[in-house]
Each structure stands twice: as C-alpha cells, then as structure tokens.
Backbone atoms as SQL, in Angstrom:
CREATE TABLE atoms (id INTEGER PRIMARY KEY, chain TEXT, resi INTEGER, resn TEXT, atom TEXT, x REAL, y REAL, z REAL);
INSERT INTO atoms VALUES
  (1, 'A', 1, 'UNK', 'N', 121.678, -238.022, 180.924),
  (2, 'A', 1, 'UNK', 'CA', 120.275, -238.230, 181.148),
  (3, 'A', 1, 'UNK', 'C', 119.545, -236.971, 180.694),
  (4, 'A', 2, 'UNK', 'N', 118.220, -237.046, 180.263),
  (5, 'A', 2, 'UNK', 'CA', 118.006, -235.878, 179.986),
  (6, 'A', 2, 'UNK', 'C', 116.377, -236.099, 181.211),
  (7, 'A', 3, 'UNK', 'N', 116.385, -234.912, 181.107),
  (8, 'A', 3, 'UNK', 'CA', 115.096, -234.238, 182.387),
  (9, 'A', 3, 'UNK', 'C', 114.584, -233.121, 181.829),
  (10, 'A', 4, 'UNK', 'N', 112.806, -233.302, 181.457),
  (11, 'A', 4, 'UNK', 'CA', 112.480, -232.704, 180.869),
  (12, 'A', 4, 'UNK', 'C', 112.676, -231.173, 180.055),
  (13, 'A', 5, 'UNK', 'N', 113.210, -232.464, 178.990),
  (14, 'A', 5, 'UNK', 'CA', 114.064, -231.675, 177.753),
  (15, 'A', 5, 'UNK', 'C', 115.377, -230.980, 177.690),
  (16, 'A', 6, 'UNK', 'N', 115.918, -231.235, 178.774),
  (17, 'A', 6, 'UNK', 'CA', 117.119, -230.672, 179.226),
  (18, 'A', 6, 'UNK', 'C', 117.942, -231.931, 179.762),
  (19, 'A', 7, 'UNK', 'N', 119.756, -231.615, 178.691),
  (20, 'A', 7, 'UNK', 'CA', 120.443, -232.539, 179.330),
  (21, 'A', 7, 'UNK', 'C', 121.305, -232.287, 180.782),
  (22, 'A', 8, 'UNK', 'N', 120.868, -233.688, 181.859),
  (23, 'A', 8, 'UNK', 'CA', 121.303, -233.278, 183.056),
  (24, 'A', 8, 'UNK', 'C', 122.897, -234.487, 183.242),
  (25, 'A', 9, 'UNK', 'N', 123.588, -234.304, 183.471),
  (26, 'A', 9, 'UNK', 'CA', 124.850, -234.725, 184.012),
  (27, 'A', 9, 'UNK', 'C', 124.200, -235.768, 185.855),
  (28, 'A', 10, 'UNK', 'N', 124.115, -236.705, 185.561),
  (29, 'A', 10, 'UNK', 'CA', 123.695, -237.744, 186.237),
  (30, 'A', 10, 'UNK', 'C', 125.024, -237.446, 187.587),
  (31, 'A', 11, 'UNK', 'N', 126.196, -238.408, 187.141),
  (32, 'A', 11, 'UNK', 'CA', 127.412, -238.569, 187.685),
  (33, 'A', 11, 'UNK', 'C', 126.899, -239.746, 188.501),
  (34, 'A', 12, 'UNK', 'N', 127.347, -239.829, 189.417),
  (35, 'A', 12, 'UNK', 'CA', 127.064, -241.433, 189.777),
  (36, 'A', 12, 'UNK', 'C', 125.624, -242.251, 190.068),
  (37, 'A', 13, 'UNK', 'N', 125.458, -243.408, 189.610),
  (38, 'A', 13, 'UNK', 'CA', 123.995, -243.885, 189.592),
  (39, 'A', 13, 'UNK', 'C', 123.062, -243.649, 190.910),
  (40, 'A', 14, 'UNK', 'N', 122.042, -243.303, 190.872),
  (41, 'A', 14, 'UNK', 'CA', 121.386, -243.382, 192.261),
  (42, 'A', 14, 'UNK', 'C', 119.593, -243.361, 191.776),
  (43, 'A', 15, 'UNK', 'N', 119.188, -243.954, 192.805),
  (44, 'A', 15, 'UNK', 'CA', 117.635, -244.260, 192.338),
  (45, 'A', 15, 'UNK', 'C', 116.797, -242.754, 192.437),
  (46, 'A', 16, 'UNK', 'N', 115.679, -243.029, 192.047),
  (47, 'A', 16, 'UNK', 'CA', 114.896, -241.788, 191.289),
  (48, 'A', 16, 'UNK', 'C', 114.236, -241.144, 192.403),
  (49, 'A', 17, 'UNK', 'N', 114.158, -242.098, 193.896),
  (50, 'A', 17, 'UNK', 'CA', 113.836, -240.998, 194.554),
  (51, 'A', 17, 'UNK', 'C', 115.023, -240.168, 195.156),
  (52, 'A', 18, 'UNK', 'N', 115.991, -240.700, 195.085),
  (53, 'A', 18, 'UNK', 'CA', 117.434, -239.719, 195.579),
  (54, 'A', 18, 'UNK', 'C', 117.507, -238.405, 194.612),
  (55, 'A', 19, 'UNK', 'N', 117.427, -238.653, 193.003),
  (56, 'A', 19, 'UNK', 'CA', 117.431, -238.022, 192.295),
  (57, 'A', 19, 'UNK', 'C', 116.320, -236.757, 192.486),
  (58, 'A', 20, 'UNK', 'N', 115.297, -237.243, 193.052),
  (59, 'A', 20, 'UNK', 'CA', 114.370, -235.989, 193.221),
  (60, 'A', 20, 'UNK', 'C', 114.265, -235.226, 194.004),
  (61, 'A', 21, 'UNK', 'N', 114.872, -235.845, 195.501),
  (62, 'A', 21, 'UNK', 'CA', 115.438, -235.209, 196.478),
  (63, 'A', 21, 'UNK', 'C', 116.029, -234.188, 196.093),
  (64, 'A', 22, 'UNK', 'N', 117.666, -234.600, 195.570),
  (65, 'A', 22, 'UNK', 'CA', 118.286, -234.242, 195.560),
  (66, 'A', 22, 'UNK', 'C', 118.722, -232.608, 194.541),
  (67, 'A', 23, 'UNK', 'N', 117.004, -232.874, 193.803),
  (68, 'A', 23, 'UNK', 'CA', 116.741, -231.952, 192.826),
  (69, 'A', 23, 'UNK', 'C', 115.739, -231.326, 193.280),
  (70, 'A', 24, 'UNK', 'N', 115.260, -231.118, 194.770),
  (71, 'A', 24, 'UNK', 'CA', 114.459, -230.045, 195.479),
  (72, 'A', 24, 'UNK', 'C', 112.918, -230.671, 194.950),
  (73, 'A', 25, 'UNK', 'N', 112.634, -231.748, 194.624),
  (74, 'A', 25, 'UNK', 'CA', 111.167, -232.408, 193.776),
  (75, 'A', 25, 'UNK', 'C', 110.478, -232.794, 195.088),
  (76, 'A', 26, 'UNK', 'N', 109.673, -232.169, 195.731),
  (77, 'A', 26, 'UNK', 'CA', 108.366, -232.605, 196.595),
  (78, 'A', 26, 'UNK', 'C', 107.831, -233.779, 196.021),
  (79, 'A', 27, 'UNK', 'N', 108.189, -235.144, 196.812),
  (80, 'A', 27, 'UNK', 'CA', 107.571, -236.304, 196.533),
  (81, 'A', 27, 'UNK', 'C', 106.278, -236.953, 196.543),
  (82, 'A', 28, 'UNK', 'N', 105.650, -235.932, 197.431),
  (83, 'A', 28, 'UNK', 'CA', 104.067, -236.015, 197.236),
  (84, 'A', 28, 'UNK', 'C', 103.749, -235.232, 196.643),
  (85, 'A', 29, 'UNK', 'N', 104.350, -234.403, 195.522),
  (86, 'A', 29, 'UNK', 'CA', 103.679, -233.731, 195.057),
  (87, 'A', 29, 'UNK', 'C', 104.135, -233.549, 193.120),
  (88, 'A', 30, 'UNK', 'N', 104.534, -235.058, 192.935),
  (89, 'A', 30, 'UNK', 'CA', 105.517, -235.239, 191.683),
  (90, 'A', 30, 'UNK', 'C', 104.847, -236.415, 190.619),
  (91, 'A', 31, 'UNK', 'N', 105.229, -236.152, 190.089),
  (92, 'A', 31, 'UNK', 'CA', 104.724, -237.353, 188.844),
  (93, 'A', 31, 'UNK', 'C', 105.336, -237.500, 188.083),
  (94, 'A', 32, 'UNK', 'N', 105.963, -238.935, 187.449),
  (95, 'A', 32, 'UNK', 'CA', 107.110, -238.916, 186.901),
  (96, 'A', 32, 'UNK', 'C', 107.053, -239.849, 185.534),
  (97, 'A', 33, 'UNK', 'N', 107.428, -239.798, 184.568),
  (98, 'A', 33, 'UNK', 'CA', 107.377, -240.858, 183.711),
  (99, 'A', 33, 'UNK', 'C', 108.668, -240.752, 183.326),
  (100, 'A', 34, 'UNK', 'N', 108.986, -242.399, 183.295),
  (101, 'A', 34, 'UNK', 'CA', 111.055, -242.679, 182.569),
  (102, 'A', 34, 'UNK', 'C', 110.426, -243.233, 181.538),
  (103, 'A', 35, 'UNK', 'N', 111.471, -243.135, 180.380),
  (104, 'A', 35, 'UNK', 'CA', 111.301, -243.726, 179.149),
  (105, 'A', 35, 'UNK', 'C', 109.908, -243.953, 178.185),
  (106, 'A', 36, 'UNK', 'N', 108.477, -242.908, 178.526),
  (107, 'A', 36, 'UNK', 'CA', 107.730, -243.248, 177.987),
  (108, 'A', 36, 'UNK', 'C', 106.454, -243.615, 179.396),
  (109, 'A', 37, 'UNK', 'N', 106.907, -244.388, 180.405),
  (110, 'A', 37, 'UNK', 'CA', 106.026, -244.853, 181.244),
  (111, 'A', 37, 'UNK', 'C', 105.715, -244.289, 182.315),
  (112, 'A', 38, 'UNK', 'N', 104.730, -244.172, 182.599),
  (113, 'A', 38, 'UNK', 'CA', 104.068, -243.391, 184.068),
  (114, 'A', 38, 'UNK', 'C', 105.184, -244.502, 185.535),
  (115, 'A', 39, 'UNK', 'N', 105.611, -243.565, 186.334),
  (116, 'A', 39, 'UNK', 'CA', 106.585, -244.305, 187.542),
  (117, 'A', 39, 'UNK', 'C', 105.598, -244.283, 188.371),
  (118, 'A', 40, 'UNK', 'N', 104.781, -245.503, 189.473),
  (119, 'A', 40, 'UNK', 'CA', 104.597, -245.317, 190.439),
  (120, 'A', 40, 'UNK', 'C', 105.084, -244.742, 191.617),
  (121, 'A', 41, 'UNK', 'N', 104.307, -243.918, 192.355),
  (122, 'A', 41, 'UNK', 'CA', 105.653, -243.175, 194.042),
  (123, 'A', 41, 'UNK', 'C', 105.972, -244.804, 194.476),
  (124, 'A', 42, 'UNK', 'N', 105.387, -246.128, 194.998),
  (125, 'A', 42, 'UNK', 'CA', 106.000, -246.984, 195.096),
  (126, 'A', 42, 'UNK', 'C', 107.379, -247.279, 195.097),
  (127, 'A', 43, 'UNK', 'N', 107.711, -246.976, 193.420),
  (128, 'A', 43, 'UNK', 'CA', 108.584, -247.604, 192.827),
  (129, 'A', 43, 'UNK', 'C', 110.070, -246.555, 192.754),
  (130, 'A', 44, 'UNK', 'N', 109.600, -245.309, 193.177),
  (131, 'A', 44, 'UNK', 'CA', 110.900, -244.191, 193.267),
  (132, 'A', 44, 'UNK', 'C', 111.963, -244.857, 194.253),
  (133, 'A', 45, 'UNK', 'N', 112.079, -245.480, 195.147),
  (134, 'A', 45, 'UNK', 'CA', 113.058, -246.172, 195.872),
  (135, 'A', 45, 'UNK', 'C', 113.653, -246.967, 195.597),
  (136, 'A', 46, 'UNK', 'N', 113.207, -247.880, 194.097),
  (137, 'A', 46, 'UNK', 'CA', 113.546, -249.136, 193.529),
  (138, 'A', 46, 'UNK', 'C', 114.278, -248.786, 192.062),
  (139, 'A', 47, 'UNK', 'N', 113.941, -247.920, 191.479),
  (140, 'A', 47, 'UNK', 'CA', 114.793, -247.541, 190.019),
  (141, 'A', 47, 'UNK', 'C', 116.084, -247.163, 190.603),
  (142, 'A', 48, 'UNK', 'N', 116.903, -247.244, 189.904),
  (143, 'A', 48, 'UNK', 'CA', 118.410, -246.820, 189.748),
  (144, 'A', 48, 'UNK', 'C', 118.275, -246.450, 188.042),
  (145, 'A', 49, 'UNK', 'N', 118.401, -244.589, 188.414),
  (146, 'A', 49, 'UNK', 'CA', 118.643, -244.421, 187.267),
  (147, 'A', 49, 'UNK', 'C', 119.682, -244.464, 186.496),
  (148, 'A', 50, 'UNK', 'N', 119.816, -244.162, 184.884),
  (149, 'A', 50, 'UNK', 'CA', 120.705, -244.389, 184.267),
  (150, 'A', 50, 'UNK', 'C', 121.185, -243.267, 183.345),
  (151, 'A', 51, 'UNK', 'N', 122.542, -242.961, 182.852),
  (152, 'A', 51, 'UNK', 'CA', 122.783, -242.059, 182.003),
  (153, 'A', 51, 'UNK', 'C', 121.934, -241.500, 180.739),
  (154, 'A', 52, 'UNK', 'N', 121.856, -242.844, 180.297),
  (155, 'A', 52, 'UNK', 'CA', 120.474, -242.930, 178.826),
  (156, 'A', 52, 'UNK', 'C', 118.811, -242.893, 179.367),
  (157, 'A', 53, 'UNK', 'N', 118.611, -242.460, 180.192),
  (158, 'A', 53, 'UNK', 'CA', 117.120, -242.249, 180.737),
  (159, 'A', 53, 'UNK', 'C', 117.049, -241.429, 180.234),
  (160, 'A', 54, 'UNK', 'N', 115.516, -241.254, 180.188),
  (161, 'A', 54, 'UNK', 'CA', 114.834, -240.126, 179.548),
  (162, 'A', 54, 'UNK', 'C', 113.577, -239.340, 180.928),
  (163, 'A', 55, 'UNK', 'N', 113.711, -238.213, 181.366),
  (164, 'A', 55, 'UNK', 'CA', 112.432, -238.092, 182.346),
  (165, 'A', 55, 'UNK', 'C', 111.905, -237.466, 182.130),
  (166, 'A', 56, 'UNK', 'N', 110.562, -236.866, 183.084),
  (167, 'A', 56, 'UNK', 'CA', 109.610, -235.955, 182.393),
  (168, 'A', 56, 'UNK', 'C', 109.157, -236.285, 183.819),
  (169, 'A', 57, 'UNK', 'N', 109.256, -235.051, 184.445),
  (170, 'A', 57, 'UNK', 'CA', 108.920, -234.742, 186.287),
  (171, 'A', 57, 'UNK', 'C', 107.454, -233.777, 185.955),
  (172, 'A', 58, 'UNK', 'N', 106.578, -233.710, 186.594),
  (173, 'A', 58, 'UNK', 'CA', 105.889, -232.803, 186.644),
  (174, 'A', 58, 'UNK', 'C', 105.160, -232.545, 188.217),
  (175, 'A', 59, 'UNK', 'N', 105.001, -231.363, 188.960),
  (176, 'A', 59, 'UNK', 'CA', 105.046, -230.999, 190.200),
  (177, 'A', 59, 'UNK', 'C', 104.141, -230.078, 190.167),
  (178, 'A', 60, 'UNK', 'N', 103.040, -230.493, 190.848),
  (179, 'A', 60, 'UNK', 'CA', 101.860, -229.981, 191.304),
  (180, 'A', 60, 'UNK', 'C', 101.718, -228.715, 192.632),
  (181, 'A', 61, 'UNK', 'N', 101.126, -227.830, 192.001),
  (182, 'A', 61, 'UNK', 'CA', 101.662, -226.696, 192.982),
  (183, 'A', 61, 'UNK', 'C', 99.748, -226.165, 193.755),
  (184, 'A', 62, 'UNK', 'N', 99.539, -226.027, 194.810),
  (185, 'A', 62, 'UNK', 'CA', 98.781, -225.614, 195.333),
  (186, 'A', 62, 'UNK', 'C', 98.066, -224.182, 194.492),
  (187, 'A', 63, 'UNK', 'N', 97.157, -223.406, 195.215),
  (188, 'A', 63, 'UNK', 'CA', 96.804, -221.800, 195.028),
  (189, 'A', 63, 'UNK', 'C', 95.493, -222.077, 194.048),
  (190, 'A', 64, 'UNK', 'N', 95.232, -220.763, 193.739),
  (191, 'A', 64, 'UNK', 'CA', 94.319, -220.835, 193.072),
  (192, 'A', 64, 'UNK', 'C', 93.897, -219.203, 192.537);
C-alpha cells in the first residue's frame, strides 16, 4: 500500500479506521482520500483496506 508517497507494508487487511489508529492519526482531526477520492469519517469503519491502495492522510494541527 502506499501512504502518502511512501510504501507501507499493510500485513493483514483491516479497515481504514484501524489503520489510522493504529498509525497514531487523530480521527477528528484527519482527512483522507483512497484511490483518488475524498473518504467520508462515516465511512472509516466500513473500508477494508487493501495492499494496492493508494492514500493520502492529511492531519490538521491546531496553533497559530
């Protein structure tokens, strides 16, 4: 799988909000597009990602 622009080693399938968890990604505070398309937060519980995905996370940080 690759994650923005970098190839990541998946290992076993799991949906995209496990994946973001599991990759320290603040879920209210993430935005995600697979393959081209904007992911609803909705829908992070319902993808099962895949080896051949493509992502592009972006994480909104407070301050000023």
């Amino acid at each position: 799988m690759r994650v923005n622009g970098q190839d990541i080693h998946l290992g076993e399938p799991c949906t995209l909000q496990t994946f973001l968890q599991r990759e320290g990604y603040p879920l209210d505070r993430v935005a995600v597009e697979l393959d081209g398309a904007i992911v609803p937060k909705s829908a992070f519980e319902t993808i099962i990602l895949k080896t051949c995905d493509r992502l592009e996370i972006v994480s909104f940080v407070g301050g000023g």
